[in-house]
C-alpha positions as CSV (number, residue, x, y, z in Angstrom):
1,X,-6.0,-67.1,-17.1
2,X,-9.6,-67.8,-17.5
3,X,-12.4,-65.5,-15.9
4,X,-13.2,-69.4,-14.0
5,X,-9.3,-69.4,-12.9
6,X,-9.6,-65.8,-11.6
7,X,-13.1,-66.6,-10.1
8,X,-11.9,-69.8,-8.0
9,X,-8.2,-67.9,-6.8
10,X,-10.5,-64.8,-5.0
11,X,-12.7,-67.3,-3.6
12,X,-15.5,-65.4,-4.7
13,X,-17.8,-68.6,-6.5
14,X,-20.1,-68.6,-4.4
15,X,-21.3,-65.0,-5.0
16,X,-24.3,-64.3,-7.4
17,X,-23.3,-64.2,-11.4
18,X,-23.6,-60.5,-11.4
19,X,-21.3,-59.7,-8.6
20,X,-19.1,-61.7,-10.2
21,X,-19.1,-60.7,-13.5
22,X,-19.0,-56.9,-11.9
23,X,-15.7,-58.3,-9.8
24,X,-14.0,-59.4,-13.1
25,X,-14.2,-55.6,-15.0
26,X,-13.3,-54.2,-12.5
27,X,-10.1,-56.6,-12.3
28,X,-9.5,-55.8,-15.9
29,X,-10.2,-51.8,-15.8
30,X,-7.2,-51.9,-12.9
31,X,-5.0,-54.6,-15.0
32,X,-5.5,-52.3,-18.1
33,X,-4.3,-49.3,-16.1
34,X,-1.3,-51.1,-14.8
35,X,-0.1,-51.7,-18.4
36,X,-0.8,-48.1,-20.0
37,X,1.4,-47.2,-17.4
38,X,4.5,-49.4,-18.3
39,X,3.7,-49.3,-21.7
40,X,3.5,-45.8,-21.7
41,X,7.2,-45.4,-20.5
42,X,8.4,-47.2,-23.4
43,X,6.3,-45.8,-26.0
44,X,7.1,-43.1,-28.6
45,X,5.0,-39.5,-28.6
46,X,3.4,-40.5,-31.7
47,X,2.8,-43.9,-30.0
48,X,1.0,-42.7,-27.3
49,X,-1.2,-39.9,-29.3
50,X,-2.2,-42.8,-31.4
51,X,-3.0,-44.8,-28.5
52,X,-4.8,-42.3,-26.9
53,X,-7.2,-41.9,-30.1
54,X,-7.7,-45.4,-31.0
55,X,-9.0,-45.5,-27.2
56,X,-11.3,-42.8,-27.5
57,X,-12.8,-44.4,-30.6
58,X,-13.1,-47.9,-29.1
59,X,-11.4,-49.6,-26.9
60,X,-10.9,-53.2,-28.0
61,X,-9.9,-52.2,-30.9
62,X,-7.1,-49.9,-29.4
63,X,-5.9,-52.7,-27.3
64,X,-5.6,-55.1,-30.5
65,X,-3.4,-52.0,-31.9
66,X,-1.4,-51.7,-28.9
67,X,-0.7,-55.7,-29.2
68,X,0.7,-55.1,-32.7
69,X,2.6,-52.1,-31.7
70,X,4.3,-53.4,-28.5
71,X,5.1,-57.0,-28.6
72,X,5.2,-58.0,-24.9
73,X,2.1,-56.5,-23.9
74,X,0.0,-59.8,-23.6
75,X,2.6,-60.7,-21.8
76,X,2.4,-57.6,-19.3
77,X,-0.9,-57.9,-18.9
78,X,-0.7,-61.4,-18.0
79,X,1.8,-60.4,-15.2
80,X,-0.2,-57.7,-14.2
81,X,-3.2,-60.0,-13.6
82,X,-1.3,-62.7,-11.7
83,X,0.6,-59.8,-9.5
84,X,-2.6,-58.3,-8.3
85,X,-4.4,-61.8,-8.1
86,X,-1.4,-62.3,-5.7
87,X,-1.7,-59.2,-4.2
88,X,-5.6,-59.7,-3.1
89,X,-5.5,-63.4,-2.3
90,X,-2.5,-62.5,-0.1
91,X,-4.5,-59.4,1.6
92,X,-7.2,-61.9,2.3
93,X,-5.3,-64.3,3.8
94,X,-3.9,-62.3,6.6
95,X,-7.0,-60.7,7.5
């Protein structure tokens, strides 16, 4: 999903650039959260240290590790994403 696509389902287009751009790290600091957390369950000790080091170091990198380590995790964090898009669009709906 596109930072547009996740722009237009919150409704939030009209808002200045920098609100938005704010809105969409904050998105992926909780989406990247979501998945340490299920990847972390299925992860070995070693995994995890190694993780946990490659993140300290630099993060994008660390995530491009993780990818090559854990096959679905593109896919989890794609899931993730859609689940709390759902998740927010549906809070704001019934408000």
């Amino acid at each position: 999903m596109t930072d547009e696509q996740i722009i237009e389902k919150l409704g939030i287009g009209n808002l200045p650039q920098e609100v938005q751009a704010e809105t969409l790290k904050s998105i992926n600091r909780v989406i990247e959260h979501r998945v340490i957390e299920l990847v972390d369950d299925i992860m070995t000790d070693e995994q995890k240290l190694e993780f946990k080091t490659k993140l300290a170091d630099d993060q994008k990198s660390a995530w491009k590790w993780l990818s090559a380590e854990v096959t679905d995790v593109k896919k989890m964090y794609d899931t993730a994403l859609l689940d709390y898009l759902d998740e927010k669009t549906r809070k704001k709906s019934s408000i």
